[in-house]
C-alpha positions in Angstrom: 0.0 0.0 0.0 0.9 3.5 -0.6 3.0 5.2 2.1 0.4 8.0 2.4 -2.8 5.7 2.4 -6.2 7.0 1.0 -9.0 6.3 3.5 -11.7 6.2 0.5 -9.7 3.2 -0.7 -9.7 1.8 2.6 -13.9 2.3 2.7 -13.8 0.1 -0.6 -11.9 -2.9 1.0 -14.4 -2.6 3.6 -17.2 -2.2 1.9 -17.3 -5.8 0.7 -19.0 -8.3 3.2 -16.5 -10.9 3.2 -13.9 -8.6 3.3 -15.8 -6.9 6.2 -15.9 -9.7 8.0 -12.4 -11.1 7.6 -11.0 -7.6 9.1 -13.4 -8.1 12.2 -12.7 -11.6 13.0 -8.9 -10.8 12.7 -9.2 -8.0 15.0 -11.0 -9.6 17.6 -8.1 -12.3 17.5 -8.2 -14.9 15.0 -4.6 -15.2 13.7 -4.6 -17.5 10.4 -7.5 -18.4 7.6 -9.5 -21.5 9.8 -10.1 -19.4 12.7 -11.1 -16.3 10.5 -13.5 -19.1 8.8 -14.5 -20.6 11.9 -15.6 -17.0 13.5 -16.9 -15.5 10.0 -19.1 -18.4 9.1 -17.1 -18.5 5.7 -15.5 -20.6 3.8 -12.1 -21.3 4.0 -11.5 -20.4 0.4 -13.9 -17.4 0.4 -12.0 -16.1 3.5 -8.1 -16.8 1.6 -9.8 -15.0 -1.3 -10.7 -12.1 1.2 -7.8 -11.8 3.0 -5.8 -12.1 -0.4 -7.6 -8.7 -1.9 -6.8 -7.5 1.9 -3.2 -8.6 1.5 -3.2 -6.4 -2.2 -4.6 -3.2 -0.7 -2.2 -3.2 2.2 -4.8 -4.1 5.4 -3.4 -7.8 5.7 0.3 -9.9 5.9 -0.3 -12.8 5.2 2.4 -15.4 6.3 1.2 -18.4 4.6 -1.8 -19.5 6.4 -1.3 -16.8 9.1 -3.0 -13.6 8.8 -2.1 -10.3 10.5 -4.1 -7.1 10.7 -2.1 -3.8 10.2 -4.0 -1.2 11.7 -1.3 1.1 11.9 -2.2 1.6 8.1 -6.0 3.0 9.7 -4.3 5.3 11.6 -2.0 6.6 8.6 -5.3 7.3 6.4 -7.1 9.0 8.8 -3.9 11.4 9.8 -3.7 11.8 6.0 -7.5 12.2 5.6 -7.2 14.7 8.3 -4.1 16.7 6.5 -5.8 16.8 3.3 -8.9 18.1 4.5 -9.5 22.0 3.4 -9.8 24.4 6.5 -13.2 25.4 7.0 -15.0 28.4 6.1 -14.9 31.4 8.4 -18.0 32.5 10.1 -17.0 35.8 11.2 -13.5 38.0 10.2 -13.1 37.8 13.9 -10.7 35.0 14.5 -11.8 35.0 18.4 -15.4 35.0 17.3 -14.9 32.4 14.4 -13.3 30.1 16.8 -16.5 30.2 19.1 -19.0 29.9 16.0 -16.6 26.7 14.3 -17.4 25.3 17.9 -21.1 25.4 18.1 -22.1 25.7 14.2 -22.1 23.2 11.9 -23.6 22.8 8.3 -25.5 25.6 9.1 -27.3 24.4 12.2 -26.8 25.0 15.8 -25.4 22.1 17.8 -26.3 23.5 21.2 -26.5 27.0 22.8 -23.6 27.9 24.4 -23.9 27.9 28.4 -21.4 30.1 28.8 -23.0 33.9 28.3 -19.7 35.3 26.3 -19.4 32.7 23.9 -23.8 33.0 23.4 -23.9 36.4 22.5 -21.2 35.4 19.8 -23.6 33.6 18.3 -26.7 35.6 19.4 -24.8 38.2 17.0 -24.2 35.9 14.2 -27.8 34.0 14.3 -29.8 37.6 14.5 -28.4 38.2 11.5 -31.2 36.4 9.8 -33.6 39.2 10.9 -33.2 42.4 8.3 -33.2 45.9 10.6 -36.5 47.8 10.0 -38.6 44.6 9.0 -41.3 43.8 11.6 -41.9 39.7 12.1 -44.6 37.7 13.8 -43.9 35.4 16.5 -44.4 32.5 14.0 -42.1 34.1 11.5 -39.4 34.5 14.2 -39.9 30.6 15.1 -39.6 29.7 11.7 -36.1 31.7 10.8 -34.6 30.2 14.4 -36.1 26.7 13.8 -33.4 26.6 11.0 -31.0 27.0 13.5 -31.5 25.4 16.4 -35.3 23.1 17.4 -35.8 25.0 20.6 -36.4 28.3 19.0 -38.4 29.5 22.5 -34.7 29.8 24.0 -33.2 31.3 21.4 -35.9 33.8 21.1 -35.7 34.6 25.0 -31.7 35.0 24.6 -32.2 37.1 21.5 -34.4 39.6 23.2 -33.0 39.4 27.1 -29.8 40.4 25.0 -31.5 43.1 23.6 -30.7 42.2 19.8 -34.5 41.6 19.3 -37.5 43.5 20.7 -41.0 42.8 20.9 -43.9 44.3 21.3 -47.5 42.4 21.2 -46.3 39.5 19.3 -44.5 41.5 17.0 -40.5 41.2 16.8 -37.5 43.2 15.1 -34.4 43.6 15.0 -32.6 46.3 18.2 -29.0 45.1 18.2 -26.2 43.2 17.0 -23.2 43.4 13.8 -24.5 44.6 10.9 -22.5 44.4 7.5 -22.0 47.1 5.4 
């Protein structure tokens, strides 16, 4: 196998049954092709054939009838994987205030609402920005722009306005605070 492994071409090894299965029985312990049979379920020949294909892609020495997993080769394609992978997109120019967002957003959703009050009105800022300044929005409105968000839009609507970046008045929200980009 290639000294920088490729995890996608690990996922294809592994995405064969047989294949599959050889790489679990060998690492919970079988050591040669009739115990990897005897723990699979499979054949003897279906498992050589396996562990032969293994063997080729650099999962698997084969010492005869012995059969060795190297997962040292995992770890190499996931560090590589890892290397490879482009940095992600900013969220906000500030580096202190991208760090905080990179933490709790991802794909565009919320993954929970910070605890801490310093790293919620980070993204407070960035999630109000949904809301255009001068535009009036009905409670149902409001629920529906934060439901993209985050499911408990009640919170984030109580944060939003105890923070004073949205008021309200009568079931009626806008926008009171907060970045706004030129």
């Amino acid at each position: 196998m290639d000294p920088d492994p490729d995890a996608a071409k690990l996922v294809g090894l592994l995405a064969d049954d047989a294949r599959l299965a050889v790489v679990a029985a060998l690492v919970l312990g079988a050591t040669d092709i009739a115990s990897v049979a005897a723990a699979t379920g499979r054949s003897q020949t279906e498992v050589a054939l396996a562990a032969r294909r293994l063997g080729r892609g650099g999962l698997v020495r084969r010492d005869g009838a012995g059969l060795e997993l190297r997962a040292e080769v995992f770890a190499a394609a996931a560090r590589s994987a890892g290397e490879h992978r482009p940095p992600p997109e900013p969220l906000s120019a500030d580096p202190a205030a991208d760090a905080v967002l990179q933490a709790f957003v991802h794909e565009g959703r919320l993954t929970s609402i910070p605890a801490h009050r310093a790293k919620r009105l980070v993204v407070l800022d960035h999630l109000v920005r949904v809301f255009e300044p001068g535009v009036r929005y009905p409670e149902r409105e409001v629920n529906a722009l934060l439901a993209v968000w985050h499911p408990d839009t009640a919170a984030l609507r109580r944060y939003l306005v105890d923070e004073g970046l949205l008021s309200r008045d009568a079931g009626v929200y806008w926008r009171s605070g907060g970045t706004v980009e030129v």
